[in-house]
C-alpha positions, 0 to 999 in steps of 0.5 A: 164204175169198174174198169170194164165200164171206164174202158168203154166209157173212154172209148165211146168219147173216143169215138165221138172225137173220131166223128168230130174230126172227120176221121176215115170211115175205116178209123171209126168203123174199127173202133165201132166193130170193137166196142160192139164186140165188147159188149157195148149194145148197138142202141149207144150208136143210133144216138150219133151221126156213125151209121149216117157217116158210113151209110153217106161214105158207101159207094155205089157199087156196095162197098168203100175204099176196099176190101178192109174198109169194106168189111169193117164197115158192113160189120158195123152196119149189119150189128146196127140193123143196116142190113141192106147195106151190110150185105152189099158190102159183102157181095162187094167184097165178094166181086173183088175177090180174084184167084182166090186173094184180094 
């Protein structure tokens, strides 16, 4: 295993401590974003509770806690195939924004 795999590897355990502990949806939806990034396929995710976690935290209106969580979170969701949700957060995001700012 080279330092690559060992890397994502840690912190794919990291983030089924983060799930375990109940952690903000923003701590795991960074982390998720990050490791999806990284290269890690959106398959490793589905075997979880990550999307059912997010999907369960998504307000009615479309987005979470705010614009950050929000876009962390539609990210996240839109890379595991949720796209439904991944685009209400966007038009969320969008209905937030006031003057050209947050």
């Amino acid at each position: 295993m080279n330092k690559h795999d060992a890397t994502l590897t840690a912190l794919v355990q990291t983030l089924g401590d983060h799930l375990s502990r109940r952690l903000p949806a923003r701590r795991l939806a960074t982390l998720s974003g990050l490791l999806l990034h990284a290269g890690l396929p959106p398959e490793r995710f589905r075997e979880g509770t990550l999307a059912d976690r997010l999907l369960f935290e998504q307000r009615q209106d479309g987005g979470w806690v705010d614009v950050e969580d929000t876009a962390w979170c539609s990210f996240v969701l839109g890379r595991l195939g949720y796209k439904d949700s991944e685009y209400a957060g966007k038009d969320w995001i969008r209905s937030e924004r006031n003057l050209g700012a947050w």
